[in-house]
N, C-alpha and C positions, 0 to 999 in steps of 0.2 A: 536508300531508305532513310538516311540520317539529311535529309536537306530541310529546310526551313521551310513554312511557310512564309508564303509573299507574305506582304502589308503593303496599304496604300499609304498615303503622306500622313491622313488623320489617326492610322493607329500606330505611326513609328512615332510623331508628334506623343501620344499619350503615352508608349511607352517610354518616352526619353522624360515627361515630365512626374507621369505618377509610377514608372515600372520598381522605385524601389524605395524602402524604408527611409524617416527621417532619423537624421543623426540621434544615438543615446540621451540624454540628458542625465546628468548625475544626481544623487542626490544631493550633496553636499551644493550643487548648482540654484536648488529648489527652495533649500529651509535659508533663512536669514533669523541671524541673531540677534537682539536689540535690548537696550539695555530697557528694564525695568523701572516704572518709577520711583523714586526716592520714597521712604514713609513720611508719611507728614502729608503729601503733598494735595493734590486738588482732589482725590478722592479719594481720601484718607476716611479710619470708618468713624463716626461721631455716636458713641452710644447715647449720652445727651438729646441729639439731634434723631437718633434713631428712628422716636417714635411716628415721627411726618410719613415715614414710608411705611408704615405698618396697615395692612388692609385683611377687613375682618368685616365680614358681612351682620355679627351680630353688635360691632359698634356700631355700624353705619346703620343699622335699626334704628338703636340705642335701645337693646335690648340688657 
């Protein structure tokens, strides 16, 4: 009672390709660390310059 069933060539084929899990992955494999940009630099915040991105439905009335 403990024998195997047969298989034909296309299910020892699948089992030799998908019969088992892919390796772990780590985390530490997954996150990269990278450095931050410098202050100052190309998007630095401009309070001056602020107001070009300010949107407001009752300026844009000109209410």
């Amino acid at each position: 009672m403990d024998r195997e069933p047969t298989r034909d060539g296309a299910a020892a084929t699948r089992q030799a390709r998908y019969g088992k899990l892919p390796e772990r992955i780590r985390v530490a494999d997954m996150a990269e660390e990278v450095e931050a940009a410098p202050r100052g630099g190309v998007n630095a915040y401009d309070p001056e310059g602020s107001w070009r991105y300010y949107a407001c439905l009752a300026l844009d009335l000109g209410l």
